[in-house]
C-alpha positions as a printed Julia matrix, in Angstrom:
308×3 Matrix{Float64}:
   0.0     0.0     0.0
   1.16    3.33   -1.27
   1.61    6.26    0.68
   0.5     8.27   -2.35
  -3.2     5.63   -2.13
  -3.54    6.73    1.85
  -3.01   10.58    0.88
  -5.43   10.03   -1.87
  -8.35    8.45    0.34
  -7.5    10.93    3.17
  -8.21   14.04    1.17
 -11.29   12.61   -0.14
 -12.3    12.12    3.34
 -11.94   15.6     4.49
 -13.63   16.77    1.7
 -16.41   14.56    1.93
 -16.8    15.8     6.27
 -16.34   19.17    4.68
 -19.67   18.71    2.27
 -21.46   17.05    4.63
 -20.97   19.71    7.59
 -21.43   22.58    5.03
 -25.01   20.58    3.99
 -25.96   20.09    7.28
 -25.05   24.15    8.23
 -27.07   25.01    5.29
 -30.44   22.72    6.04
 -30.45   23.74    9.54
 -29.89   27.26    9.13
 -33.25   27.24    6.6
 -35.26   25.73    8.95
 -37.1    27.19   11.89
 -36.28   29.46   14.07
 -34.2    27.78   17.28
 -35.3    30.5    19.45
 -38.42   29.38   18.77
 -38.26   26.19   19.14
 -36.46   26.26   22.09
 -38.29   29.11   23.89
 -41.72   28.72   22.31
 -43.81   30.74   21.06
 -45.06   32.85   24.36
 -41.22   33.98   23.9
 -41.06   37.95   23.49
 -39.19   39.81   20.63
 -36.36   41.08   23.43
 -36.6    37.39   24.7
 -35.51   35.84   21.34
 -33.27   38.95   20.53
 -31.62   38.08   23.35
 -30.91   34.32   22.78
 -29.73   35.0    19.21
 -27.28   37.79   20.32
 -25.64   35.31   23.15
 -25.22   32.45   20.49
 -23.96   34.28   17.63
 -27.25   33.64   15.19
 -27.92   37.84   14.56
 -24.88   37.37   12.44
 -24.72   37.18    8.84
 -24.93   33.4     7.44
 -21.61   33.39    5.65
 -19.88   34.51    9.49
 -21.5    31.89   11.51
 -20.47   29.75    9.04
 -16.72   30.58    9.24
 -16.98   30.99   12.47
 -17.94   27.04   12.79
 -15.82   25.6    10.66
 -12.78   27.89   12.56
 -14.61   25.93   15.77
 -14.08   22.61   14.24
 -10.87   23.1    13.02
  -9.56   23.39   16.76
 -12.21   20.61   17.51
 -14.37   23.07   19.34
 -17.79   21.22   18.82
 -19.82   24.1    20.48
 -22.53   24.21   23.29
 -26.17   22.98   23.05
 -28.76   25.88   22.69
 -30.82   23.89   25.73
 -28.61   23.02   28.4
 -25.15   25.1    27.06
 -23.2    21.5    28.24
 -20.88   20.58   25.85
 -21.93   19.02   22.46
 -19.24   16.67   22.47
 -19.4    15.44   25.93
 -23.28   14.92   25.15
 -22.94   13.32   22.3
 -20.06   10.91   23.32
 -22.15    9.86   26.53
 -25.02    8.45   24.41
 -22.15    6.25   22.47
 -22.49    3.55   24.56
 -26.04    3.12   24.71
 -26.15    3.32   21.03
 -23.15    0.83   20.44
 -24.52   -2.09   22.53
 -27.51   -2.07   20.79
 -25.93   -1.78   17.46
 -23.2    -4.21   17.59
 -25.35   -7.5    18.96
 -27.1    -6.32   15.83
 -24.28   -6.68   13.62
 -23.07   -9.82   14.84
 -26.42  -11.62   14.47
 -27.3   -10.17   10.83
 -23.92  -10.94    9.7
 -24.11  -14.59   11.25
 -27.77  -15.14   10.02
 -27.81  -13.03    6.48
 -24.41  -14.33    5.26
 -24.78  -18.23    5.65
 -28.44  -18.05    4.79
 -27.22  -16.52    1.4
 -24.64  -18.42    0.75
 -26.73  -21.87    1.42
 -29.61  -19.92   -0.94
 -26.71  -20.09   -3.85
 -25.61  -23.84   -3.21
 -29.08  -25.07   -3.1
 -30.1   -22.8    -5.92
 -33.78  -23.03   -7.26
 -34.75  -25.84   -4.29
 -37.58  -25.1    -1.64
 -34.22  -23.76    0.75
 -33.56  -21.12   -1.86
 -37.07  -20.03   -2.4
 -37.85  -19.69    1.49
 -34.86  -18.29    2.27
 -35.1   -15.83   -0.95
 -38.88  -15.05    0.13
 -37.74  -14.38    3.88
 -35.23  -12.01    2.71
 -37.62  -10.12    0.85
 -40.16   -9.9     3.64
 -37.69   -9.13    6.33
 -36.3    -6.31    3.94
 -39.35   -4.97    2.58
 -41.44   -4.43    6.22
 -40.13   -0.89    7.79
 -38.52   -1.06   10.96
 -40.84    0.63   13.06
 -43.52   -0.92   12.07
 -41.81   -4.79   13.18
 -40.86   -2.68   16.51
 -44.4    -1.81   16.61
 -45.63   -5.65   16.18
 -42.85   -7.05   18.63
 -43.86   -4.46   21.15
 -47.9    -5.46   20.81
 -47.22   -9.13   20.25
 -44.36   -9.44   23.32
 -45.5    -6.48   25.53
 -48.78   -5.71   25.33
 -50.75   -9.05   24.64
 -47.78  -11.8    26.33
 -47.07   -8.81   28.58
 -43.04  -10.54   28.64
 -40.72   -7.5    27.83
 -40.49   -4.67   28.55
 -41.63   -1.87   25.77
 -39.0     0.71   26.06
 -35.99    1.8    27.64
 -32.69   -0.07   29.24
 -34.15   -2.46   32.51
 -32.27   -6.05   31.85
 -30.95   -8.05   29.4
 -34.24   -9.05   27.45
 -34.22   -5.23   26.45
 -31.82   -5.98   23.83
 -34.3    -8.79   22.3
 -36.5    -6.47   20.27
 -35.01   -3.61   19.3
 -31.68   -5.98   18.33
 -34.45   -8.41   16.09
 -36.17   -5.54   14.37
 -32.8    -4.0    12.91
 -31.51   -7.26   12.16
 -34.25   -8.63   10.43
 -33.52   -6.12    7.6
 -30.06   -6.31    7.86
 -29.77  -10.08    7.77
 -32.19  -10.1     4.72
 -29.47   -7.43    2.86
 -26.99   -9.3     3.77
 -28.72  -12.96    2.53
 -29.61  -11.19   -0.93
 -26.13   -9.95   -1.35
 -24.4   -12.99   -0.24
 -26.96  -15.37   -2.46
 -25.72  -13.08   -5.73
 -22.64  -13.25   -4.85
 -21.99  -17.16   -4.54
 -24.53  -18.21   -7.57
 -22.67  -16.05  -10.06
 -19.27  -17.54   -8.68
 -20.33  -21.3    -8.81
 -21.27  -20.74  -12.37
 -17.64  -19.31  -12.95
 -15.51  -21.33  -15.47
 -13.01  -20.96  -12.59
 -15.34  -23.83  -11.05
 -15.19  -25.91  -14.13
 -11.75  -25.83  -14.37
 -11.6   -26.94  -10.46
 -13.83  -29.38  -11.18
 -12.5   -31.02  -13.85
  -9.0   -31.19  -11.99
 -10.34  -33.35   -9.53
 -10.77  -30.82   -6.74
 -14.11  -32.49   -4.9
 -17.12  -29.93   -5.01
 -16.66  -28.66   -1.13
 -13.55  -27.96   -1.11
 -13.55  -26.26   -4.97
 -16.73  -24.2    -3.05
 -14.52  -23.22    0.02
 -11.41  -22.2    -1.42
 -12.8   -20.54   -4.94
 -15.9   -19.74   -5.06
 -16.5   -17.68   -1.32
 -13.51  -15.94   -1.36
 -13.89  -14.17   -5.05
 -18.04  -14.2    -3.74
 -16.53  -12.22   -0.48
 -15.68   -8.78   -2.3
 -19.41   -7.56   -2.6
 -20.27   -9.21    0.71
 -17.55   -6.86    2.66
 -18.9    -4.04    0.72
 -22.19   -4.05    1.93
 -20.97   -5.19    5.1
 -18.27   -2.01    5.67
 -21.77    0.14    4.15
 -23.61   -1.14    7.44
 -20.81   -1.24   10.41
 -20.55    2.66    9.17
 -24.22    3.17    9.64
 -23.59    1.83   13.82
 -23.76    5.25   15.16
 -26.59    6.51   12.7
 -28.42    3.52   11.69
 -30.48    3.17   14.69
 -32.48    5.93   14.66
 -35.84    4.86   13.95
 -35.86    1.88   16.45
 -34.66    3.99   18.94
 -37.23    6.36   18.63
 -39.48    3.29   18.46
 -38.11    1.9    21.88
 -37.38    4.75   23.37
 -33.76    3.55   23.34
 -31.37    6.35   25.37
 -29.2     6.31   21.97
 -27.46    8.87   19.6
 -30.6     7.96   17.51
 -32.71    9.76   19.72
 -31.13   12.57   20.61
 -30.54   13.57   17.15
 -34.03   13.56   16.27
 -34.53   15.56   19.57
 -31.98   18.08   18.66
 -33.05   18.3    15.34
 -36.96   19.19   16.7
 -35.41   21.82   19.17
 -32.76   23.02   16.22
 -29.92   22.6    18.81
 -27.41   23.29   16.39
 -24.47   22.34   17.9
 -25.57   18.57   19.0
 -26.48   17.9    15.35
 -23.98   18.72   14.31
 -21.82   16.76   16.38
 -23.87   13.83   15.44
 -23.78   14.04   11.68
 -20.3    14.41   11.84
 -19.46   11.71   14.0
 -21.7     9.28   11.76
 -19.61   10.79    9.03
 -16.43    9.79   10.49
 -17.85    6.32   11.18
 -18.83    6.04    7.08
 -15.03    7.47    6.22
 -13.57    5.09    8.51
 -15.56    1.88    7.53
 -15.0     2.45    3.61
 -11.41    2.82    4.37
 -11.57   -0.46    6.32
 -13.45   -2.35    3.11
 -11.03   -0.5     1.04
  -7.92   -2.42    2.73
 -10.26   -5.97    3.22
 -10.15   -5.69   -0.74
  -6.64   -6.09   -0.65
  -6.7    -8.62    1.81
  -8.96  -10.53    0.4
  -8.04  -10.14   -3.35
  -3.74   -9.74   -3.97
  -4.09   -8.52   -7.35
  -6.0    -4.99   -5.69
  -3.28   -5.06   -3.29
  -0.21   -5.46   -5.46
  -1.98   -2.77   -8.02
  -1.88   -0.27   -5.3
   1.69   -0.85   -4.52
Protein backbone atom coordinates (compact mmCIF):
# COMPACT_ATOMS: atom_id res chain seq x y z
CA UNK A 1 0.00 0.00 0.00
CA UNK A 2 1.16 3.33 -1.27
CA UNK A 3 1.61 6.26 0.68
CA UNK A 4 0.50 8.27 -2.35
CA UNK A 5 -3.20 5.63 -2.13
CA UNK A 6 -3.54 6.73 1.85
CA UNK A 7 -3.01 10.58 0.88
CA UNK A 8 -5.43 10.03 -1.87
CA UNK A 9 -8.35 8.45 0.34
CA UNK A 10 -7.50 10.93 3.17
CA UNK A 11 -8.21 14.04 1.17
CA UNK A 12 -11.29 12.61 -0.14
CA UNK A 13 -12.30 12.12 3.34
CA UNK A 14 -11.94 15.60 4.49
CA UNK A 15 -13.63 16.77 1.70
CA UNK A 16 -16.41 14.56 1.93
CA UNK A 17 -16.80 15.80 6.27
CA UNK A 18 -16.34 19.17 4.68
CA UNK A 19 -19.67 18.71 2.27
CA UNK A 20 -21.46 17.05 4.63
CA UNK A 21 -20.97 19.71 7.59
CA UNK A 22 -21.43 22.58 5.03
CA UNK A 23 -25.01 20.58 3.99
CA UNK A 24 -25.96 20.09 7.28
CA UNK A 25 -25.05 24.15 8.23
CA UNK A 26 -27.07 25.01 5.29
CA UNK A 27 -30.44 22.72 6.04
CA UNK A 28 -30.45 23.74 9.54
CA UNK A 29 -29.89 27.26 9.13
CA UNK A 30 -33.25 27.24 6.60
CA UNK A 31 -35.26 25.73 8.95
CA UNK A 32 -37.10 27.19 11.89
CA UNK A 33 -36.28 29.46 14.07
CA UNK A 34 -34.20 27.78 17.28
CA UNK A 35 -35.30 30.50 19.45
CA UNK A 36 -38.42 29.38 18.77
CA UNK A 37 -38.26 26.19 19.14
CA UNK A 38 -36.46 26.26 22.09
CA UNK A 39 -38.29 29.11 23.89
CA UNK A 40 -41.72 28.72 22.31
CA UNK A 41 -43.81 30.74 21.06
CA UNK A 42 -45.06 32.85 24.36
CA UNK A 43 -41.22 33.98 23.90
CA UNK A 44 -41.06 37.95 23.49
CA UNK A 45 -39.19 39.81 20.63
CA UNK A 46 -36.36 41.08 23.43
CA UNK A 47 -36.60 37.39 24.70
CA UNK A 48 -35.51 35.84 21.34
CA UNK A 49 -33.27 38.95 20.53
CA UNK A 50 -31.62 38.08 23.35
CA UNK A 51 -30.91 34.32 22.78
CA UNK A 52 -29.73 35.00 19.21
CA UNK A 53 -27.28 37.79 20.32
CA UNK A 54 -25.64 35.31 23.15
CA UNK A 55 -25.22 32.45 20.49
CA UNK A 56 -23.96 34.28 17.63
CA UNK A 57 -27.25 33.64 15.19
CA UNK A 58 -27.92 37.84 14.56
CA UNK A 59 -24.88 37.37 12.44
CA UNK A 60 -24.72 37.18 8.84
CA UNK A 61 -24.93 33.40 7.44
CA UNK A 62 -21.61 33.39 5.65
CA UNK A 63 -19.88 34.51 9.49
CA UNK A 64 -21.50 31.89 11.51
CA UNK A 65 -20.47 29.75 9.04
CA UNK A 66 -16.72 30.58 9.24
CA UNK A 67 -16.98 30.99 12.47
CA UNK A 68 -17.94 27.04 12.79
CA UNK A 69 -15.82 25.60 10.66
CA UNK A 70 -12.78 27.89 12.56
CA UNK A 71 -14.61 25.93 15.77
CA UNK A 72 -14.08 22.61 14.24
CA UNK A 73 -10.87 23.10 13.02
CA UNK A 74 -9.56 23.39 16.76
CA UNK A 75 -12.21 20.61 17.51
CA UNK A 76 -14.37 23.07 19.34
CA UNK A 77 -17.79 21.22 18.82
CA UNK A 78 -19.82 24.10 20.48
CA UNK A 79 -22.53 24.21 23.29
CA UNK A 80 -26.17 22.98 23.05
CA UNK A 81 -28.76 25.88 22.69
CA UNK A 82 -30.82 23.89 25.73
CA UNK A 83 -28.61 23.02 28.40
CA UNK A 84 -25.15 25.10 27.06
CA UNK A 85 -23.20 21.50 28.24
CA UNK A 86 -20.88 20.58 25.85
CA UNK A 87 -21.93 19.02 22.46
CA UNK A 88 -19.24 16.67 22.47
CA UNK A 89 -19.40 15.44 25.93
CA UNK A 90 -23.28 14.92 25.15
CA UNK A 91 -22.94 13.32 22.30
CA UNK A 92 -20.06 10.91 23.32
CA UNK A 93 -22.15 9.86 26.53
CA UNK A 94 -25.02 8.45 24.41
CA UNK A 95 -22.15 6.25 22.47
CA UNK A 96 -22.49 3.55 24.56
CA UNK A 97 -26.04 3.12 24.71
CA UNK A 98 -26.15 3.32 21.03
CA UNK A 99 -23.15 0.83 20.44
CA UNK A 100 -24.52 -2.09 22.53
CA UNK A 101 -27.51 -2.07 20.79
CA UNK A 102 -25.93 -1.78 17.46
CA UNK A 103 -23.20 -4.21 17.59
CA UNK A 104 -25.35 -7.50 18.96
CA UNK A 105 -27.10 -6.32 15.83
CA UNK A 106 -24.28 -6.68 13.62
CA UNK A 107 -23.07 -9.82 14.84
CA UNK A 108 -26.42 -11.62 14.47
CA UNK A 109 -27.30 -10.17 10.83
CA UNK A 110 -23.92 -10.94 9.70
CA UNK A 111 -24.11 -14.59 11.25
CA UNK A 112 -27.77 -15.14 10.02
CA UNK A 113 -27.81 -13.03 6.48
CA UNK A 114 -24.41 -14.33 5.26
CA UNK A 115 -24.78 -18.23 5.65
CA UNK A 116 -28.44 -18.05 4.79
CA UNK A 117 -27.22 -16.52 1.40
CA UNK A 118 -24.64 -18.42 0.75
CA UNK A 119 -26.73 -21.87 1.42
CA UNK A 120 -29.61 -19.92 -0.94
CA UNK A 121 -26.71 -20.09 -3.85
CA UNK A 122 -25.61 -23.84 -3.21
CA UNK A 123 -29.08 -25.07 -3.10
CA UNK A 124 -30.10 -22.80 -5.92
CA UNK A 125 -33.78 -23.03 -7.26
CA UNK A 126 -34.75 -25.84 -4.29
CA UNK A 127 -37.58 -25.10 -1.64
CA UNK A 128 -34.22 -23.76 0.75
CA UNK A 129 -33.56 -21.12 -1.86
CA UNK A 130 -37.07 -20.03 -2.40
CA UNK A 131 -37.85 -19.69 1.49
CA UNK A 132 -34.86 -18.29 2.27
CA UNK A 133 -35.10 -15.83 -0.95
CA UNK A 134 -38.88 -15.05 0.13
CA UNK A 135 -37.74 -14.38 3.88
CA UNK A 136 -35.23 -12.01 2.71
CA UNK A 137 -37.62 -10.12 0.85
CA UNK A 138 -40.16 -9.90 3.64
CA UNK A 139 -37.69 -9.13 6.33
CA UNK A 140 -36.30 -6.31 3.94
CA UNK A 141 -39.35 -4.97 2.58
CA UNK A 142 -41.44 -4.43 6.22
CA UNK A 143 -40.13 -0.89 7.79
CA UNK A 144 -38.52 -1.06 10.96
CA UNK A 145 -40.84 0.63 13.06
CA UNK A 146 -43.52 -0.92 12.07
CA UNK A 147 -41.81 -4.79 13.18
CA UNK A 148 -40.86 -2.68 16.51
CA UNK A 149 -44.40 -1.81 16.61
CA UNK A 150 -45.63 -5.65 16.18
CA UNK A 151 -42.85 -7.05 18.63
CA UNK A 152 -43.86 -4.46 21.15
CA UNK A 153 -47.90 -5.46 20.81
CA UNK A 154 -47.22 -9.13 20.25
CA UNK A 155 -44.36 -9.44 23.32
CA UNK A 156 -45.50 -6.48 25.53
CA UNK A 157 -48.78 -5.71 25.33
CA UNK A 158 -50.75 -9.05 24.64
CA UNK A 159 -47.78 -11.80 26.33
CA UNK A 160 -47.07 -8.81 28.58
CA UNK A 161 -43.04 -10.54 28.64
CA UNK A 162 -40.72 -7.50 27.83
CA UNK A 163 -40.49 -4.67 28.55
CA UNK A 164 -41.63 -1.87 25.77
CA UNK A 165 -39.00 0.71 26.06
CA UNK A 166 -35.99 1.80 27.64
CA UNK A 167 -32.69 -0.07 29.24
CA UNK A 168 -34.15 -2.46 32.51
CA UNK A 169 -32.27 -6.05 31.85
CA UNK A 170 -30.95 -8.05 29.40
CA UNK A 171 -34.24 -9.05 27.45
CA UNK A 172 -34.22 -5.23 26.45
CA UNK A 173 -31.82 -5.98 23.83
CA UNK A 174 -34.30 -8.79 22.30
CA UNK A 175 -36.50 -6.47 20.27
CA UNK A 176 -35.01 -3.61 19.30
CA UNK A 177 -31.68 -5.98 18.33
CA UNK A 178 -34.45 -8.41 16.09
CA UNK A 179 -36.17 -5.54 14.37
CA UNK A 180 -32.80 -4.00 12.91
CA UNK A 181 -31.51 -7.26 12.16
CA UNK A 182 -34.25 -8.63 10.43
CA UNK A 183 -33.52 -6.12 7.60
CA UNK A 184 -30.06 -6.31 7.86
CA UNK A 185 -29.77 -10.08 7.77
CA UNK A 186 -32.19 -10.10 4.72
CA UNK A 187 -29.47 -7.43 2.86
CA UNK A 188 -26.99 -9.30 3.77
CA UNK A 189 -28.72 -12.96 2.53
CA UNK A 190 -29.61 -11.19 -0.93
CA UNK A 191 -26.13 -9.95 -1.35
CA UNK A 192 -24.40 -12.99 -0.24
CA UNK A 193 -26.96 -15.37 -2.46
CA UNK A 194 -25.72 -13.08 -5.73
CA UNK A 195 -22.64 -13.25 -4.85
CA UNK A 196 -21.99 -17.16 -4.54
CA UNK A 197 -24.53 -18.21 -7.57
CA UNK A 198 -22.67 -16.05 -10.06
CA UNK A 199 -19.27 -17.54 -8.68
CA UNK A 200 -20.33 -21.30 -8.81
CA UNK A 201 -21.27 -20.74 -12.37
CA UNK A 202 -17.64 -19.31 -12.95
CA UNK A 203 -15.51 -21.33 -15.47
CA UNK A 204 -13.01 -20.96 -12.59
CA UNK A 205 -15.34 -23.83 -11.05
CA UNK A 206 -15.19 -25.91 -14.13
CA UNK A 207 -11.75 -25.83 -14.37
CA UNK A 208 -11.60 -26.94 -10.46
CA UNK A 209 -13.83 -29.38 -11.18
CA UNK A 210 -12.50 -31.02 -13.85
CA UNK A 211 -9.00 -31.19 -11.99
CA UNK A 212 -10.34 -33.35 -9.53
CA UNK A 213 -10.77 -30.82 -6.74
CA UNK A 214 -14.11 -32.49 -4.90
CA UNK A 215 -17.12 -29.93 -5.01
CA UNK A 216 -16.66 -28.66 -1.13
CA UNK A 217 -13.55 -27.96 -1.11
CA UNK A 218 -13.55 -26.26 -4.97
CA UNK A 219 -16.73 -24.20 -3.05
CA UNK A 220 -14.52 -23.22 0.02
CA UNK A 221 -11.41 -22.20 -1.42
CA UNK A 222 -12.80 -20.54 -4.94
CA UNK A 223 -15.90 -19.74 -5.06
CA UNK A 224 -16.50 -17.68 -1.32
CA UNK A 225 -13.51 -15.94 -1.36
CA UNK A 226 -13.89 -14.17 -5.05
CA UNK A 227 -18.04 -14.20 -3.74
CA UNK A 228 -16.53 -12.22 -0.48
CA UNK A 229 -15.68 -8.78 -2.30
CA UNK A 230 -19.41 -7.56 -2.60
CA UNK A 231 -20.27 -9.21 0.71
CA UNK A 232 -17.55 -6.86 2.66
CA UNK A 233 -18.90 -4.04 0.72
CA UNK A 234 -22.19 -4.05 1.93
CA UNK A 235 -20.97 -5.19 5.10
CA UNK A 236 -18.27 -2.01 5.67
CA UNK A 237 -21.77 0.14 4.15
CA UNK A 238 -23.61 -1.14 7.44
CA UNK A 239 -20.81 -1.24 10.41
CA UNK A 240 -20.55 2.66 9.17
CA UNK A 241 -24.22 3.17 9.64
CA UNK A 242 -23.59 1.83 13.82
CA UNK A 243 -23.76 5.25 15.16
CA UNK A 244 -26.59 6.51 12.70
CA UNK A 245 -28.42 3.52 11.69
CA UNK A 246 -30.48 3.17 14.69
CA UNK A 247 -32.48 5.93 14.66
CA UNK A 248 -35.84 4.86 13.95
CA UNK A 249 -35.86 1.88 16.45
CA UNK A 250 -34.66 3.99 18.94
CA UNK A 251 -37.23 6.36 18.63
CA UNK A 252 -39.48 3.29 18.46
CA UNK A 253 -38.11 1.90 21.88
CA UNK A 254 -37.38 4.75 23.37
CA UNK A 255 -33.76 3.55 23.34
CA UNK A 256 -31.37 6.35 25.37
CA UNK A 257 -29.20 6.31 21.97
CA UNK A 258 -27.46 8.87 19.60
CA UNK A 259 -30.60 7.96 17.51
CA UNK A 260 -32.71 9.76 19.72
CA UNK A 261 -31.13 12.57 20.61
CA UNK A 262 -30.54 13.57 17.15
CA UNK A 263 -34.03 13.56 16.27
CA UNK A 264 -34.53 15.56 19.57
CA UNK A 265 -31.98 18.08 18.66
CA UNK A 266 -33.05 18.30 15.34
CA UNK A 267 -36.96 19.19 16.70
CA UNK A 268 -35.41 21.82 19.17
CA UNK A 269 -32.76 23.02 16.22
CA UNK A 270 -29.92 22.60 18.81
CA UNK A 271 -27.41 23.29 16.39
CA UNK A 272 -24.47 22.34 17.90
CA UNK A 273 -25.57 18.57 19.00
CA UNK A 274 -26.48 17.90 15.35
CA UNK A 275 -23.98 18.72 14.31
CA UNK A 276 -21.82 16.76 16.38
CA UNK A 277 -23.87 13.83 15.44
CA UNK A 278 -23.78 14.04 11.68
CA UNK A 279 -20.30 14.41 11.84
CA UNK A 280 -19.46 11.71 14.00
CA UNK A 281 -21.70 9.28 11.76
CA UNK A 282 -19.61 10.79 9.03
CA UNK A 283 -16.43 9.79 10.49
CA UNK A 284 -17.85 6.32 11.18
CA UNK A 285 -18.83 6.04 7.08
CA UNK A 286 -15.03 7.47 6.22
CA UNK A 287 -13.57 5.09 8.51
CA UNK A 288 -15.56 1.88 7.53
CA UNK A 289 -15.00 2.45 3.61
CA UNK A 290 -11.41 2.82 4.37
CA UNK A 291 -11.57 -0.46 6.32
CA UNK A 292 -13.45 -2.35 3.11
CA UNK A 293 -11.03 -0.50 1.04
CA UNK A 294 -7.92 -2.42 2.73
CA UNK A 295 -10.26 -5.97 3.22
CA UNK A 296 -10.15 -5.69 -0.74
CA UNK A 297 -6.64 -6.09 -0.65
CA UNK A 298 -6.70 -8.62 1.81
CA UNK A 299 -8.96 -10.53 0.40
CA UNK A 300 -8.04 -10.14 -3.35
CA UNK A 301 -3.74 -9.74 -3.97
CA UNK A 302 -4.09 -8.52 -7.35
CA UNK A 303 -6.00 -4.99 -5.69
CA UNK A 304 -3.28 -5.06 -3.29
CA UNK A 305 -0.21 -5.46 -5.46
CA UNK A 306 -1.98 -2.77 -8.02
CA UNK A 307 -1.88 -0.27 -5.30
CA UNK A 308 1.69 -0.85 -4.52
Amino acid sequence: MSGRWLAKRFGRALVTLWLLMSFTFVALHLSADPALQILGPEAGPEAIADFNRRWGLDRPYWEQYVRHLGRLAILDFGQSFRTSDPALDMVTARVPATLALMLPTAVLALALGIPLGVLAAIRRNTLVDRAAMTAAVVGYAIPNFLVGILLIYLFSVWLGWLQPSGIVDWRSWLMPVATMASAEAAVFARFARSATAEMLGHPMMRTALANGIPWPQAVREHALPNAAIPVVTVAGLFLGSLIGGGVITENVFAWPGLGRMLVDAVAARDYSVVQTIVLLIGVTMVVANLLVDLAYGWIDPRIRDQRR
